[in-house]
C-alpha positions as a Markdown table, in Angstrom:
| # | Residue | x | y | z |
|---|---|---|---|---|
| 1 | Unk | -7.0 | 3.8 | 8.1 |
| 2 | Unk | -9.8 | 4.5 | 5.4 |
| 3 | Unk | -10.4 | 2.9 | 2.3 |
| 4 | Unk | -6.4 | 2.5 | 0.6 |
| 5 | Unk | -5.1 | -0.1 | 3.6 |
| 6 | Unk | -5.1 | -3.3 | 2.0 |
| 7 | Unk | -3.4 | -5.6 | 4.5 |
| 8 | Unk | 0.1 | -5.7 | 6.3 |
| 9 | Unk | 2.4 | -8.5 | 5.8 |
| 10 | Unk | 4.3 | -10.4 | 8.3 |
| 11 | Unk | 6.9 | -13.4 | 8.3 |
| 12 | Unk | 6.4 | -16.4 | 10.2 |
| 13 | Unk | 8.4 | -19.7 | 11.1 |
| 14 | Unk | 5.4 | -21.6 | 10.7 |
| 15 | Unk | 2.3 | -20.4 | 9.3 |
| 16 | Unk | 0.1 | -23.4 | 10.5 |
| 17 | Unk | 1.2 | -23.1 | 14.1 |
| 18 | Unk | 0.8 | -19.1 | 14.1 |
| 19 | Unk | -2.8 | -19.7 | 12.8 |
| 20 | Unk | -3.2 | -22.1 | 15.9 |
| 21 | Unk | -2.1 | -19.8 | 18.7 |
| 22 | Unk | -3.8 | -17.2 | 17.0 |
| 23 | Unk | -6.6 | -19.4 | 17.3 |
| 24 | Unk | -6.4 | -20.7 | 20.7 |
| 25 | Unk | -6.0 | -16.4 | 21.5 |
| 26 | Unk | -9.5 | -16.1 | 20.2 |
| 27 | Unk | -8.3 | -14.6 | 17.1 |
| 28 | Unk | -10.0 | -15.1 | 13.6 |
| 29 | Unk | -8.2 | -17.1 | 10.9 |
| 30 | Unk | -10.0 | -16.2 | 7.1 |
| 31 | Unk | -7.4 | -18.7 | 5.1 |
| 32 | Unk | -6.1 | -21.5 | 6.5 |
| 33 | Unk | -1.8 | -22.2 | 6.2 |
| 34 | Unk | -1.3 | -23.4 | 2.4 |
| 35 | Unk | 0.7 | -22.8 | -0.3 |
| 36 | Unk | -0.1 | -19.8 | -2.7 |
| 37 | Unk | -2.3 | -20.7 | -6.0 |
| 38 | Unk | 0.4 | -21.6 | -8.5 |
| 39 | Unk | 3.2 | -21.6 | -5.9 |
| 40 | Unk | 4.8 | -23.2 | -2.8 |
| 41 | Unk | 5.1 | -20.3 | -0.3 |
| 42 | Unk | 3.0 | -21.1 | 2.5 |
| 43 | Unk | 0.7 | -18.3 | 3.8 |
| 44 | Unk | -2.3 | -17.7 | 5.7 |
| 45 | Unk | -4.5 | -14.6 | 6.7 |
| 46 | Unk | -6.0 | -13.8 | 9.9 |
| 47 | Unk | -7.7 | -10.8 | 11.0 |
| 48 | Unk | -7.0 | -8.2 | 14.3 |
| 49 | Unk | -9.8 | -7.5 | 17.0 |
| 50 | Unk | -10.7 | -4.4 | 14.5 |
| 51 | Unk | -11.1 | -6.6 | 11.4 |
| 52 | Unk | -7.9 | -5.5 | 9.7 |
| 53 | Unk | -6.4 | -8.7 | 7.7 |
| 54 | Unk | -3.1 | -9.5 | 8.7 |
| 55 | Unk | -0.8 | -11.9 | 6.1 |
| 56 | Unk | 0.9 | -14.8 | 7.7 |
| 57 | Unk | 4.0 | -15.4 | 5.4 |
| 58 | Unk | 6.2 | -18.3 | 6.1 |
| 59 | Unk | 9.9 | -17.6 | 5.7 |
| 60 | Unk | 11.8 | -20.7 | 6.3 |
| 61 | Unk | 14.5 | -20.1 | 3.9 |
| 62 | Unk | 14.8 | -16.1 | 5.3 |
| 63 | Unk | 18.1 | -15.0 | 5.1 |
| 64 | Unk | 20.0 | -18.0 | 3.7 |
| 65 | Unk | 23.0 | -16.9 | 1.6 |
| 66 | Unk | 23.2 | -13.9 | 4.4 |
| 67 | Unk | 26.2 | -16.0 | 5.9 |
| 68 | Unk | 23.9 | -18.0 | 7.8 |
């Protein structure tokens, strides 16, 4: 991807529990599930078999207001 990819984003039900299948899948977790600095969204970054970080974003409030 050369040198501009950062990292991709995805949301999560539960960014603690993705980091523990991830895990248990033999996959590497870099941050543990916590809350951003200065914030209260929970996230977590792992990395894929190539080394590319992944963001773990946990969206439990996704789509409310949406006529859920």
């Amino acid at each position: 991807m050369g040198n501009a990819y950062g990292h991709i984003a995805l949301s999560v039900d539960n960014a603690a529990e993705a980091c523990e299948r991830i895990r248990q899948n033999g996959g590497n977790v870099t941050r543990e599930a916590g809350p951003v600095k200065g914030g209260s969204t929970i996230i977590a970054f792992v990395e894929d078999p190539d080394g590319y970080k992944i963001e773990l974003i946990e969206a439990k409030d996704a789509g409310r207001g949406l006529g859920n």
